[in-house]
DOBA-335136 format. One record per residue (C-alpha): residue number from 1; residue in one letter; x, y, z. Coordinates in nm, 3 decimals, m for minus. Layout:
! DOBA-335136
  resi  resn        X        Y        Z
   NUM     a        X        Y        Z
...
This chain:
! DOBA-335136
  resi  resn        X        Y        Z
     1     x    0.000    0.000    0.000
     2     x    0.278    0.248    0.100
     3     x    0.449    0.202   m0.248
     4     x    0.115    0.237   m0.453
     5     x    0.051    0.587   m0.234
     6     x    0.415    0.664   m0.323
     7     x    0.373    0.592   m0.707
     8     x    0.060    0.841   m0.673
     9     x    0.268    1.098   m0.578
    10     x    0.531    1.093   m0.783
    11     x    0.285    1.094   m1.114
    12     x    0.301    1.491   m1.237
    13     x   m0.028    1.630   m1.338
    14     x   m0.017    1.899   m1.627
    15     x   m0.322    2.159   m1.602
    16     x   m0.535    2.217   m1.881
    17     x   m0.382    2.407   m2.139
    18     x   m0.536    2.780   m2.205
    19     x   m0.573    3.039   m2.435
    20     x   m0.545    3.434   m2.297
    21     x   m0.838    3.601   m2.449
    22     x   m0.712    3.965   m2.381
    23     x   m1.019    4.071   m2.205
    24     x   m0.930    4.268   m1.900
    25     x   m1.080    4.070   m1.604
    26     x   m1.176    3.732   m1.820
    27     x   m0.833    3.585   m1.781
    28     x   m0.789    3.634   m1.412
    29     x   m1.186    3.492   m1.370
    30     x   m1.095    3.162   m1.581
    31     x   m0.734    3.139   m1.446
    32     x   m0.592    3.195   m1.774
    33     x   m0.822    3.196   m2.070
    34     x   m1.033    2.967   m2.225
    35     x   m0.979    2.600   m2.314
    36     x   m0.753    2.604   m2.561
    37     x   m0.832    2.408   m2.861
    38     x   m1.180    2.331   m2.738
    39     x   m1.493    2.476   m2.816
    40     x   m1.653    2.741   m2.551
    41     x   m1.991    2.877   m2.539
    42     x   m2.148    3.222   m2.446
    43     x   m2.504    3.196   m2.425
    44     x   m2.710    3.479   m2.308
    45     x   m3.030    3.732   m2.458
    46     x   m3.033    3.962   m2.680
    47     x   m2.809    4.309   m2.595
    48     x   m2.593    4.119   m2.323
    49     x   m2.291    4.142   m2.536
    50     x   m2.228    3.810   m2.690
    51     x   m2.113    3.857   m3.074
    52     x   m1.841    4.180   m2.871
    53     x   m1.763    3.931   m2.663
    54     x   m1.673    3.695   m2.901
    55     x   m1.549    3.971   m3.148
    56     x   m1.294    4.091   m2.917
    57     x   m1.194    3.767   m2.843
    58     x   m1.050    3.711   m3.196
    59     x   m0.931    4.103   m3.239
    60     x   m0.736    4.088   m2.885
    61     x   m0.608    3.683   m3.015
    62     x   m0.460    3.886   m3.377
    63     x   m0.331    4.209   m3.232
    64     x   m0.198    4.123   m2.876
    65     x   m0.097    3.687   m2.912
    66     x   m0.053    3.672   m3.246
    67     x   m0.317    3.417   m3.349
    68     x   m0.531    3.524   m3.668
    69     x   m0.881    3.437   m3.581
    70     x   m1.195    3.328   m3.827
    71     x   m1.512    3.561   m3.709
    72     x   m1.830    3.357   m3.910
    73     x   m2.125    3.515   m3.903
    74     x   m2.490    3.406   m3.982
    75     x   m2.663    3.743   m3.889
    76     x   m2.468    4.053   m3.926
    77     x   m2.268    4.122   m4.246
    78     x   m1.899    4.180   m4.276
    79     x   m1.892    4.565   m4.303
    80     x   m2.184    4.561   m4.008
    81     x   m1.928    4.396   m3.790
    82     x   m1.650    4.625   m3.842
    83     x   m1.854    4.961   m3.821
    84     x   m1.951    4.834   m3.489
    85     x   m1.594    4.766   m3.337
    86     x   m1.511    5.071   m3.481
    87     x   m1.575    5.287   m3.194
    88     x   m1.397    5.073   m3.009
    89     x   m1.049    5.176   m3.161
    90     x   m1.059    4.842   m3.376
    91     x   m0.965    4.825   m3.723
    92     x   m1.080    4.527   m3.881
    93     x   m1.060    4.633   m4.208
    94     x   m0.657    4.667   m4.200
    95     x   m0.659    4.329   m4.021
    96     x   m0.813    4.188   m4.295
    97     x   m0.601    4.326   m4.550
    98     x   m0.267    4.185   m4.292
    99     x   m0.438    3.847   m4.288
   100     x   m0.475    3.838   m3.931
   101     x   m0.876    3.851   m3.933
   102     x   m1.097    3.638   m4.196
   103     x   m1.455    3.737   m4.176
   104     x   m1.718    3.571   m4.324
   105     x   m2.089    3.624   m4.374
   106     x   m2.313    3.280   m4.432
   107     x   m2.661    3.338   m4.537
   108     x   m2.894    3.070   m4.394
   109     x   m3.277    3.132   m4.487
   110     x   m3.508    2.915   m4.263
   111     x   m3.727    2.842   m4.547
   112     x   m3.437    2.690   m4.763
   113     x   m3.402    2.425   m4.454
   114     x   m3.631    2.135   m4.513
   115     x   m3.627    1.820   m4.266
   116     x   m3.520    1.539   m4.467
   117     x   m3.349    1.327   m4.219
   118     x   m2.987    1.371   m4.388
   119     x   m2.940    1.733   m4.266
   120     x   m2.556    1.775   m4.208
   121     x   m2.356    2.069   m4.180
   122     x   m2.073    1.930   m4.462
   123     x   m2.122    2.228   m4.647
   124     x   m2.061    2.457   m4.328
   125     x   m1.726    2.276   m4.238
   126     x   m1.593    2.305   m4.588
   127     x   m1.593    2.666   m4.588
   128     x   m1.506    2.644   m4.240
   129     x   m1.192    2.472   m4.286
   130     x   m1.108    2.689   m4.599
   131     x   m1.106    3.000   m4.375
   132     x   m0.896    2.873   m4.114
   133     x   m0.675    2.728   m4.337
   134     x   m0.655    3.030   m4.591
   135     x   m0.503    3.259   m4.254
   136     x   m0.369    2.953   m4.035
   137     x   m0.619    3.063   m3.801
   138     x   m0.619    2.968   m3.445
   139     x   m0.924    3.109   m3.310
   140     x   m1.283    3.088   m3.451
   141     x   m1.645    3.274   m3.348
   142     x   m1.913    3.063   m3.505
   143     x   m2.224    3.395   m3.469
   144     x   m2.522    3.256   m3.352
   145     x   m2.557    2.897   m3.330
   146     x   m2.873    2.919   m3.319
   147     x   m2.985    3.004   m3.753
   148     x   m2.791    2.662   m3.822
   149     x   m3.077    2.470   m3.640
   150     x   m3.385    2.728   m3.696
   151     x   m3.504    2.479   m3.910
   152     x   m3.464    2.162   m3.736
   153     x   m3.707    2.016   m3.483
   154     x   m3.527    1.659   m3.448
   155     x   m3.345    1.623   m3.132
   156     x   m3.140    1.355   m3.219
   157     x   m3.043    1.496   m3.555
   158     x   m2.944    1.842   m3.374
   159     x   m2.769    1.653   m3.090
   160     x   m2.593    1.470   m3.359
   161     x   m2.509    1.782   m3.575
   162     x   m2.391    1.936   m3.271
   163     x   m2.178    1.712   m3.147
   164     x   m2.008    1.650   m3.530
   165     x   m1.957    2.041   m3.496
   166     x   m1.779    2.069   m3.185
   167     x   m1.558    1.742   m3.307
   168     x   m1.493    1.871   m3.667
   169     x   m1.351    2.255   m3.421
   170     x   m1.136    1.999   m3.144
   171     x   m1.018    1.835   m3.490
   172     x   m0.876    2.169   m3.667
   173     x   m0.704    2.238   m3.345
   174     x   m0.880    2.605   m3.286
   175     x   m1.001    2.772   m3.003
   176     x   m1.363    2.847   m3.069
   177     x   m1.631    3.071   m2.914
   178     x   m1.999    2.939   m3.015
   179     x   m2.247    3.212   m2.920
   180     x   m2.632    3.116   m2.814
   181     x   m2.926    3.264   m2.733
   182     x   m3.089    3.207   m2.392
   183     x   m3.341    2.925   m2.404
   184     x   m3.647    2.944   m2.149
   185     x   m3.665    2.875   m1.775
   186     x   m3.398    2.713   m1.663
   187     x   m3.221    2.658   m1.987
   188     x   m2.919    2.834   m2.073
   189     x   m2.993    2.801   m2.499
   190     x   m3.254    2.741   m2.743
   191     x   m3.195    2.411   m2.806
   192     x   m3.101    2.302   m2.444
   193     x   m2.797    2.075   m2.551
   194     x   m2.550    2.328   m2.694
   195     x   m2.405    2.368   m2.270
   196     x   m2.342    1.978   m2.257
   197     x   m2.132    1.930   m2.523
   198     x   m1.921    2.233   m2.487
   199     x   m1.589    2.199   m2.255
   200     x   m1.685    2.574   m2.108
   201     x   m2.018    2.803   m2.081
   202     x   m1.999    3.141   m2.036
   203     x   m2.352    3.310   m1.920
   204     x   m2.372    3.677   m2.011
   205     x   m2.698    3.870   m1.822
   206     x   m2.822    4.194   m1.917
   207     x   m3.092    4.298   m1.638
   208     x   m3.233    4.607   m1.532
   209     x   m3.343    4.700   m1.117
   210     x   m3.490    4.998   m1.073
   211     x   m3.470    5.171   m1.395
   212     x   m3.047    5.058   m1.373
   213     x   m2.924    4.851   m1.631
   214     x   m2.636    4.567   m1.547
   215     x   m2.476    4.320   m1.694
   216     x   m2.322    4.033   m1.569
   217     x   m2.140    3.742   m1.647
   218     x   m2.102    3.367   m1.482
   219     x   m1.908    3.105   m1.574
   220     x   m2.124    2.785   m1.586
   221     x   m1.906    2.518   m1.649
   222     x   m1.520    2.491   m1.716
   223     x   m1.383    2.121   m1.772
   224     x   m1.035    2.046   m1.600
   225     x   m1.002    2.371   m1.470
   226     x   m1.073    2.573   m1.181
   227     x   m1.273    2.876   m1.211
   228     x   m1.406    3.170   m1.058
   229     x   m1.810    3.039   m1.020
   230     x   m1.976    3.394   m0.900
   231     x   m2.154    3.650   m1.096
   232     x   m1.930    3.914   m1.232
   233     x   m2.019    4.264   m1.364
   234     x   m1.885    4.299   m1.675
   235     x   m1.872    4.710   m1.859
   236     x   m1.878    4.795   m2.241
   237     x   m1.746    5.123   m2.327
   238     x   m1.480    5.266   m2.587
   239     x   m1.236    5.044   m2.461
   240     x   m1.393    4.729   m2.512
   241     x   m1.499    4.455   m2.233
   242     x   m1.437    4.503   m1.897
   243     x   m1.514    4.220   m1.634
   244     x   m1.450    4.318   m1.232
   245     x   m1.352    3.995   m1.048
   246     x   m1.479    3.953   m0.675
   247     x   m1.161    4.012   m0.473
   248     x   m1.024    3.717   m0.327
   249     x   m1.195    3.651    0.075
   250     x   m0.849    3.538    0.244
   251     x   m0.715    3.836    0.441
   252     x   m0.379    3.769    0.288
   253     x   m0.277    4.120    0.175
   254     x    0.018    4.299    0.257
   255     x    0.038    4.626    0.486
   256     x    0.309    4.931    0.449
   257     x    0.386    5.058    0.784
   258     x    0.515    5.412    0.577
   259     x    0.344    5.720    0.690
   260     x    0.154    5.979    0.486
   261     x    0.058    6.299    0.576
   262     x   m0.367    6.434    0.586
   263     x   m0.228    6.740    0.461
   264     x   m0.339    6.872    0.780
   265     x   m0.064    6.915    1.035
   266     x   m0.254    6.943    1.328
   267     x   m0.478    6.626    1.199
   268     x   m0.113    6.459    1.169
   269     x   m0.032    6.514    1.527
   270     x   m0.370    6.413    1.618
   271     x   m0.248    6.031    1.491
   272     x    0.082    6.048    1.623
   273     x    0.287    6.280    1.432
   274     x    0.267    6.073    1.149
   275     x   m0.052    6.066    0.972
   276     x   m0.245    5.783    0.809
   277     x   m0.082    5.440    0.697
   278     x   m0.025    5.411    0.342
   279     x   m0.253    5.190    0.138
   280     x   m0.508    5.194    0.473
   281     x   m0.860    5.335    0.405
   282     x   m0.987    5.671    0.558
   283     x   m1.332    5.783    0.609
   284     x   m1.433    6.125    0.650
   285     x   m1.803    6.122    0.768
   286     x   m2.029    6.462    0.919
   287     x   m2.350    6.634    0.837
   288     x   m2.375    6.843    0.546
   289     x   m2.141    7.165    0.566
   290     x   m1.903    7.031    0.811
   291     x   m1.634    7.038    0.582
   292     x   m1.571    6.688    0.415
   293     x   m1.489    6.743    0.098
   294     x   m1.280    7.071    0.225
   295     x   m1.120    6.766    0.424
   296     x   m1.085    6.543    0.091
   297     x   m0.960    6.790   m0.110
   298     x   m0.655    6.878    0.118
   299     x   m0.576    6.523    0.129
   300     x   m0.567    6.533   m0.234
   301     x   m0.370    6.862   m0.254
   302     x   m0.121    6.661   m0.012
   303     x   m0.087    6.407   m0.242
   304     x   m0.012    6.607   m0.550
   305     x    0.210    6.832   m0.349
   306     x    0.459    6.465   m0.296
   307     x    0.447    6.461   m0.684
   308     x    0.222    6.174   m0.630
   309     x   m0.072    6.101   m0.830
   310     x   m0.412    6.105   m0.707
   311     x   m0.784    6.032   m0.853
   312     x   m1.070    6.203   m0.728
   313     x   m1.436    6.005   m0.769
   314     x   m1.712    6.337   m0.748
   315     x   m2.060    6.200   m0.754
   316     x   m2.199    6.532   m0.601
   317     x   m2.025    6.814   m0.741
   318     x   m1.853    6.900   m1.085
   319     x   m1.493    6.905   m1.097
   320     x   m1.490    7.266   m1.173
   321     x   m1.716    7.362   m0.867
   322     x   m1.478    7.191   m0.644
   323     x   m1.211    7.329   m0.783
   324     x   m1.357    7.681   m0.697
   325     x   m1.462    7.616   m0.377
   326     x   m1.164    7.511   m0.259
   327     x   m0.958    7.850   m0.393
   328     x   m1.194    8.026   m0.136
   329     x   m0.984    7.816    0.150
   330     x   m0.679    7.857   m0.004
   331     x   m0.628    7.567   m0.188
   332     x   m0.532    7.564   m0.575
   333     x   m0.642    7.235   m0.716
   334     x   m0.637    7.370   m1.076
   335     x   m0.213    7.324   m1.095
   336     x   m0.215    6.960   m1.020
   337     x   m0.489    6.872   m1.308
   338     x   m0.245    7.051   m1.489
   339     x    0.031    6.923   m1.381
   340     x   m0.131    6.580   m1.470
   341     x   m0.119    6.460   m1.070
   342     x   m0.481    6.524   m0.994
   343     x   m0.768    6.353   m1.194
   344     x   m1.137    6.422   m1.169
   345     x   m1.399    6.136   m1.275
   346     x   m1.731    6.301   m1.216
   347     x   m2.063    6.127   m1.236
   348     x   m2.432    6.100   m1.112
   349     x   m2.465    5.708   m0.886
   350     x   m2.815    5.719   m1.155
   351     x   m2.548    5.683   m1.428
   352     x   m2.542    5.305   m1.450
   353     x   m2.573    5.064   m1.165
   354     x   m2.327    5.013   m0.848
   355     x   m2.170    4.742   m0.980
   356     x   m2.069    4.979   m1.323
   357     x   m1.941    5.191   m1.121
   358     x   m1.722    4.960   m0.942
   359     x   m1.610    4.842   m1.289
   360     x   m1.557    5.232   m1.398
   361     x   m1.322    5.249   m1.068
   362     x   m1.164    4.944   m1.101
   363     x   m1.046    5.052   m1.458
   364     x   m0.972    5.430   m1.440
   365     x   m0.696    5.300   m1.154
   366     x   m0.569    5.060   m1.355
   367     x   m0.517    5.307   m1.621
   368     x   m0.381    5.575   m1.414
   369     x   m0.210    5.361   m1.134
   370     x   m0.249    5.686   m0.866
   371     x   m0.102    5.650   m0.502
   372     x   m0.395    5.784   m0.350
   373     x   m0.771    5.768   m0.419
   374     x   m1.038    6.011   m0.321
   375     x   m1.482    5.904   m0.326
   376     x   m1.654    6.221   m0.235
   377     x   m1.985    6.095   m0.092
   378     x   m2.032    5.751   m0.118
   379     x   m2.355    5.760    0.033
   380     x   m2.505    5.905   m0.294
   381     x   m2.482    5.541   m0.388
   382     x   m2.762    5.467   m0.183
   383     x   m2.972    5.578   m0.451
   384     x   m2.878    5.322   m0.735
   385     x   m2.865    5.031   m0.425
   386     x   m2.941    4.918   m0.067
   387     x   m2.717    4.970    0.219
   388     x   m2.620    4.607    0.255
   389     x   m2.506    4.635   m0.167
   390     x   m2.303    4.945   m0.086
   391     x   m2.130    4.749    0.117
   392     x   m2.042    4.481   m0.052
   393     x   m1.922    4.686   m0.367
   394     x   m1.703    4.893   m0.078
   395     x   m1.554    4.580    0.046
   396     x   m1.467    4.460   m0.283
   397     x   m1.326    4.823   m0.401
   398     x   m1.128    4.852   m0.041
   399     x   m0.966    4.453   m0.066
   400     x   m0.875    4.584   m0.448
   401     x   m0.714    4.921   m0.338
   402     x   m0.512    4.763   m0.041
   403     x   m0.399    4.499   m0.243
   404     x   m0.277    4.805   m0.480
   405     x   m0.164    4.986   m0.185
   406     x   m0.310    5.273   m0.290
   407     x   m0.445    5.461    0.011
   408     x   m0.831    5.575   m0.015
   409     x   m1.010    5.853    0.162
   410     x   m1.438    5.829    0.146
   411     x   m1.616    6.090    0.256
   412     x   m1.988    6.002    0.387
   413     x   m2.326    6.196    0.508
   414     x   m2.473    6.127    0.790
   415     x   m2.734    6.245    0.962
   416     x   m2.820    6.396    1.314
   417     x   m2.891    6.097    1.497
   418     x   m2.643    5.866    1.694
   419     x   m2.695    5.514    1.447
   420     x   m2.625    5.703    1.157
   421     x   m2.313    5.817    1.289
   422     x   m2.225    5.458    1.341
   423     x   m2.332    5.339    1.030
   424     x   m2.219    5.528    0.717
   425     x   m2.360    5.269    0.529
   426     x   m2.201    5.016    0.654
   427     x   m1.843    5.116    0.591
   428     x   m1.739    5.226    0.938
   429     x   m1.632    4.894    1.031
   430     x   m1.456    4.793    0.760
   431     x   m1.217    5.096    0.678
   432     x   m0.886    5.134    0.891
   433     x   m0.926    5.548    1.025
   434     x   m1.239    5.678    1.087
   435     x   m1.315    6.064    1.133
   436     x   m1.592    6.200    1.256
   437     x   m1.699    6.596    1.198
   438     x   m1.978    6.702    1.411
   439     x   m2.179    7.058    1.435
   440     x   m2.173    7.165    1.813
   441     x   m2.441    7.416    1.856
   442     x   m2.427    7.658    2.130
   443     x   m2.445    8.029    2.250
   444     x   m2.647    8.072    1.890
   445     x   m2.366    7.961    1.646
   446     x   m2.267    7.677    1.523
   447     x   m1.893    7.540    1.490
   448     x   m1.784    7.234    1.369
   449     x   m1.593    6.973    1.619
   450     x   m1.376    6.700    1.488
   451     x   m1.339    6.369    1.702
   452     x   m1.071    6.036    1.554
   453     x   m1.351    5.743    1.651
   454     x   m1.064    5.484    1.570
   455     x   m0.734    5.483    1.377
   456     x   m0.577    5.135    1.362
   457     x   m0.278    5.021    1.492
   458     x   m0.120    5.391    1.546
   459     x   m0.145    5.617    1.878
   460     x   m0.464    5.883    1.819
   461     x   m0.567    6.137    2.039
   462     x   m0.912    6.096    2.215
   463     x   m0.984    6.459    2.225
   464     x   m1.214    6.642    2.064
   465     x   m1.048    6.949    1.824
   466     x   m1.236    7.255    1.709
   467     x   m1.196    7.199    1.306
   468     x   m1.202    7.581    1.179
   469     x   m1.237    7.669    0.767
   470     x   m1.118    8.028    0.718
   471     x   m0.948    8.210    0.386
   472     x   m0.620    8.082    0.476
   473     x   m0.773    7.724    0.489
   474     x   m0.822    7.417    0.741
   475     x   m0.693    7.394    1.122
   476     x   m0.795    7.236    1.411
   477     x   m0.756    7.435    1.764
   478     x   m0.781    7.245    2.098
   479     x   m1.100    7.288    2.255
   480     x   m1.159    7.525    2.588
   481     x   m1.284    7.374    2.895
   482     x   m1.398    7.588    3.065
   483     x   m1.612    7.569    3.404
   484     x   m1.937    7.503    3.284
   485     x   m1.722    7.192    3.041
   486     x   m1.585    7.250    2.690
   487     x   m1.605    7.561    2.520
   488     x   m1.566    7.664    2.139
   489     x   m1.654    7.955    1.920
   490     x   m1.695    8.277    2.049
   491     x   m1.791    8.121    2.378
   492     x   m1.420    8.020    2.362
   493     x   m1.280    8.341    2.299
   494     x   m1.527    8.541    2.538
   495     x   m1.376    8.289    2.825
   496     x   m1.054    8.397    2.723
   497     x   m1.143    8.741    2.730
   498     x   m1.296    8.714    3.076
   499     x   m1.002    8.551    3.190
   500     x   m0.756    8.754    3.023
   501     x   m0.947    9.075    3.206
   502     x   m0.897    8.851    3.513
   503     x   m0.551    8.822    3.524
   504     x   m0.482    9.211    3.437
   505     x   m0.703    9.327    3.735
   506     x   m0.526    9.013    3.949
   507     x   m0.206    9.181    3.838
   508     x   m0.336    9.531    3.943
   509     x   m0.419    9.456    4.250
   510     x   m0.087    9.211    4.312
   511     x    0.085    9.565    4.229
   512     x   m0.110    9.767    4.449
   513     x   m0.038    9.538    4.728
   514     x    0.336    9.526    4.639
   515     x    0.323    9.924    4.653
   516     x    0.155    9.887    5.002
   517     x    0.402    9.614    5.137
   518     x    0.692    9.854    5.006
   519     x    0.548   10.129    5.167
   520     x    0.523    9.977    5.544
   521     x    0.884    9.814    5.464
   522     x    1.015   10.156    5.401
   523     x    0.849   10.224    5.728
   524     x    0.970   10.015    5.904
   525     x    1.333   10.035    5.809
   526     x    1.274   10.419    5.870
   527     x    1.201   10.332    6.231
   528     x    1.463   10.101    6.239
   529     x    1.771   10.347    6.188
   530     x    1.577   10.590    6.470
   531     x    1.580   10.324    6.725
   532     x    1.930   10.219    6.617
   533     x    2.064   10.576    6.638
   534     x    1.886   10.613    6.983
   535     x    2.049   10.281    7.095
   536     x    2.404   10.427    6.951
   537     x    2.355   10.773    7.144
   538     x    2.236   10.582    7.474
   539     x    2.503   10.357    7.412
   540     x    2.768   10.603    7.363
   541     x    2.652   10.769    7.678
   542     x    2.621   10.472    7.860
   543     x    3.013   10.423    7.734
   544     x    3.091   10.796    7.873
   545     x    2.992   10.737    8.219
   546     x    3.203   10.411    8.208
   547     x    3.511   10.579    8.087
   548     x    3.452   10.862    8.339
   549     x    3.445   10.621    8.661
   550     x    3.706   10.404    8.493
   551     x    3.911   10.761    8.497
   552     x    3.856   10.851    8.879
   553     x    3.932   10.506    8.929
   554     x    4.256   10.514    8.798
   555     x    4.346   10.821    8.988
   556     x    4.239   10.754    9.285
   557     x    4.431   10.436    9.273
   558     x    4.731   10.628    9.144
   559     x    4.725   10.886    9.433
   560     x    4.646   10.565    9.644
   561     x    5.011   10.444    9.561
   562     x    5.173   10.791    9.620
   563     x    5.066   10.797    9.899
   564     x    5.183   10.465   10.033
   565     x    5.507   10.559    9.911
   566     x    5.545   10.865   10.062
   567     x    5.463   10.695   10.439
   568     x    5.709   10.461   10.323
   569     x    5.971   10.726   10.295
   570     x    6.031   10.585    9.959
   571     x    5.914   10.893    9.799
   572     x    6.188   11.067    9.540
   573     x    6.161   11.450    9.773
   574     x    6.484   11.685    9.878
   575     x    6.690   11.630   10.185
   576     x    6.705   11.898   10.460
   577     x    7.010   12.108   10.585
   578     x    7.186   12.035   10.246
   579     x    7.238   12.373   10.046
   580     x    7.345   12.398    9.751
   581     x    7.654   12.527    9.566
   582     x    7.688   12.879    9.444
């Protein structure tokens, strides 16, 4: 047993090989392309997209791989097919003439089709094989299945026919594309067999909700291969096919721990100094007039200013009345759109549906490849969706920007009540810095506060900043508290003033008092030198009296000793009877 399990492992399995259609967002859905050398088939009504689909398919094949391509068509003529790419930038005349592109028109008239039980499509894969072989074609559009078989009724003829079709493609070593209409109920063609005997089925859905057209595509079945099985929105403008994948659910991305600045200094400080991670996601949410696209745009200003690129999303205001507005706070947006750093994409949500506009995003930063990204409000989405499918398009736009590392700031309206402010449809929870600007009424006026209700893995202050707009543009001031608790506005300044009057008449009357104290010292010391001059005079006389009786003393004591001497006949006086010479 342990060598058999051993044998298993060593056998090498080779995955299916693919072709790269060229269709942004196809490739990554199917992991590579489409089956390559098998047939696949895109089924779907009328408008979804099918015959582009399949059109670009072979263009994208000739112009980006390589491969010339055979387009057959039962419906629309030759020149009808390239006047419709045409606004597409595709020129499928000069591919022609390079012999890169074969297309050819096939006339089938359902009355010319009679049921005779040897109905075969010999003549089809004669002039099939011609054209592939004329260009060495490796890629072929058979357009629409469907006018081979309007005519036939027999199942087992059509299954037959069908399955001689798909062998005669697998034989001629081709990559097809088989378009098909969309049967009824459940089934995903006309004739209901067409998605059993093709190796891959591509669904393509055109619906409209609430006046909002969409379009969608699902792959339905991909043999020996892995594929993406959800519905995809899919977007068909000048450029072609578009098709957003669903970002990937494992939280496997990678962070930056690099810093960049809100443009704001004071806002910076407020998270540490620093400002917001890059490739983290910001929202900016408030009541109307509280300054959040003021807030947005200086972000975006910041941005520019780094020689950075930056792509704002307006679905409120014009790109020229934002520009204006924000010259009346200082800020000149105009030199960065000229610069070619700042770009404006400007559209009603009504446009098309959320998921086109997720698709419209998706591509415009592929295109542009900015560092930062700006949505100014993203709650007018609410009108093309619900809250809970704002969502999910926000998750999916958020996983694809931080696995760009591009960092995006929304801004949001919310409303005077405390679940709004905890909502923002939904986002809150999901983005990495969230800040909130709030009206404080009081006094009669109305300021604007700003509070940081989280910022992810960074130190944030937890106090509340006055957030001021003025000429010379954005600040935020640190609130007043005051004794009756925090004060802002004028009630701020009026406190100061009170206290400010405070202090001069506490200085006043600290002078005053000085004066007073200097006064009484002077005094004082006045005092002083009398008493000490009395206490020198009384001493000095006290000091005369001693000197006087020290005097008497002394010559008392001295007469004293003459005295003695003098009884002692020791005394130095004349002798008598002794005369002297003359």
């Amino acid at each position: 047993m342990s060598m058999s399990k051993k044998k298993q492992r060593d056998i090498s399995y080779t995955s299916l090989p693919k072709t790269a259609t060229g269709i942004n967002g196809l490739d990554e859905i199917t992991e590579g392309g489409l089956p390559k050398g098998r047939p696949t088939l895109v089924c779907g009504e009328a408008g979804c997209g099918k015959t582009l689909l399949s059109l670009e398919f072979v263009i994208r094949g000739a112009m980006e791989f390589n491969e010339p391509g055979v387009f057959m068509a039962f419906e629309e003529k030759a020149d009808e097919l390239a006047m419709n790419v045409t606004s597409l930038g595709f020129d499928l005349d000069k591919l022609q003439a390079d012999k890169k592109i074969r297309l050819d028109h096939v006339h089938i008239d359902r009355s010319e089709i009679e049921e005779t039980g040897e109905y075969d499509l010999e003549g089809l894969f004669i002039r099939l094989g011609y054209a592939i072989d004329s260009i060495g074609a490796k890629r072929v559009v058979l357009d629409t299945l469907e006018n081979l078989f309007s005519g036939l009724s027999n199942q087992t003829i059509l299954r037959a026919e069908l399955r001689r079709l798909f062998g005669f493609l697998k034989e001629k070593g081709v990559t097809a594309i088989i378009t098909g209409e969309r049967g009824e109920g459940s089934s995903l063609t006309r004739q209901g067999l067409e998605e059993y005997v093709s190796d891959c089925v591509i669904l393509l859905d055109h619906r409209v909700i609430n006046q909002i057209s969409t379009r969608r595509l699902r792959i339905v079945k991909y043999r020996g291969s892995q594929h993406g099985t959800n519905e995809y929105p899919f977007l068909i403008d000048e450029d072609g096919i578009s098709v957003l994948p669903v970002t990937s659910l494992k939280l496997e991305k990678d962070v930056s721990s690099a810093r960049i600045s809100s443009g704001l200094p004071a806002l910076d400080h407020m998270l540490g100094g620093k400002g917001f991670f890059k490739g983290s996601s910001v929202l900016v949410s408030g009541t109307a007039g509280t300054g959040k696209t003021s807030i947005a745009a200086y972000f975006a200003n910041e941005t520019c200013n780094r020689k950075n690129k930056c792509l704002y999303f307006a679905f409120e205001e014009s790109p020229k009345q934002i520009i204006r507005n924000m010259k009346s706070i200082n800020v000149d947006l105009q030199k960065h759109v000229d610069s070619g750093l700042l770009f404006f994409h400007a559209s009603r949500p009504t446009l098309y549906g959320l998921e086109m506009h997720l698709v419209a995003i998706y591509k415009l930063i592929k295109k542009l490849r900015p560092t930062a990204v700006v949505l100014d409000p993203i709650t007018n989405l609410i009108t093309v969706g619900s809250v809970s499918e704002v969502k999910s398009m926000l998750i999916r736009l958020i996983d694809f920007l931080q696995e760009e590392q591009i960092t995006v700031m929304f801004t949001a309206l919310t409303l005077n009540t405390v679940i709004s402010d905890q909502t923002d449809e939904g986002v809150s929870s999901l983005v990495d810095a969230w800040l909130l600007v709030r009206d404080i009424e009081s006094n009669g006026e109305r300021n604007r506060g700003m509070y940081i209700m989280k910022s992810r893995g960074m130190k944030h202050s937890n106090q509340v900043r006055e957030f001021i707009i003025t000429d010379n543009g954005l600040d935020l001031v640190d609130v007043y508290l005051g004794p009756d608790g925090v004060l802002i506005g004028s009630a701020r300044e009026a406190q100061k003033l009170k206290e400010k009057t405070g202090v001069a008449l506490r200085d006043f009357a600290v002078t005053r008092k000085d004066r007073e104290v200097m006064r009484k010292r002077m005094m004082l010391e006045a005092k002083i030198s009398s008493l000490q001059a009395e206490f020198e005079s009384a001493e000095e006389e006290l000091n005369k009296m001693y000197l006087e009786e020290e005097l008497k003393q002394n010559i008392l004591e001295k007469n004293r000793q003459e005295i003695t001497n003098i009884r002692r006949g020791t005394a130095d006086t004349p002798k008598e009877g002794v005369k002297k010479k003359k």
